[in-house]
N, C-alpha and C positions, 0 to 999 in steps of 0.2 A: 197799360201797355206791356205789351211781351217782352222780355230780357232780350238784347241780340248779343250773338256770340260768337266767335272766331268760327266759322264754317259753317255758319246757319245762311240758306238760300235767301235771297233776296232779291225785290227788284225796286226802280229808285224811275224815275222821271227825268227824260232830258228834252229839249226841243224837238228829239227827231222818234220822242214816242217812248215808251217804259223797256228800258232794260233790264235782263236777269243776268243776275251771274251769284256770289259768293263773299259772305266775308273773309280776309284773307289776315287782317292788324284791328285791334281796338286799341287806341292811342288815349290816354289819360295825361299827357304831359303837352307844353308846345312844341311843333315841331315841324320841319321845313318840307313839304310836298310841293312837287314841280311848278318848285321857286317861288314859292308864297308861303307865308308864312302862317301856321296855322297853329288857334289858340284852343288848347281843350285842358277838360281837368278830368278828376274822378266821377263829378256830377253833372259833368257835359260831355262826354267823351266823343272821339271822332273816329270813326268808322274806314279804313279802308278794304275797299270792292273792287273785285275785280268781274271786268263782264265777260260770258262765256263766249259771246259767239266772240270781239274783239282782242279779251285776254287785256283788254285797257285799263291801267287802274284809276279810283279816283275816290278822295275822302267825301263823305257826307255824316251827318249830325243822325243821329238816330231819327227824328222825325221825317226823315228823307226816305226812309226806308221803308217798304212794305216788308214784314218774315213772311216768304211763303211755306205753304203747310202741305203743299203738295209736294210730289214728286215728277218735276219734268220730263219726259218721255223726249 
């Protein structure tokens, strides 16, 4: 699997179809996102994304992630 990194493009799956946008936090520690509690470490780290078109952000576990390799137009 690819390393992902603070500003590698990404896109992730939600119900209403695959979003792009950006990583923006790699989190190695636990910690509170909108209001839940969220457990990561060094070796499970949790990923905050932010989406282009909404600007919404939201954590996901690296496996959630596609790195895309393109460049969106």
């Amino acid at each position: 699997m690819t390393e992902l990194r603070v500003g590698d493009r990404v896109s992730w799956a939600t119900p209403q179809g695959r979003i792009r946008g950006r990583i923006v936090d790699r989190c190695t520690h636990p910690f509170e996102f909108a209001g839940r509690s969220i457990s990561a470490s060094a070796l499970k780290p949790v990923f905050i994304v932010q989406s282009d078109a909404s600007q919404v952000k939201a954590a996901h576990r690296a496996p959630a992630l596609r790195k895309l390799t393109r460049p969106v137009h």
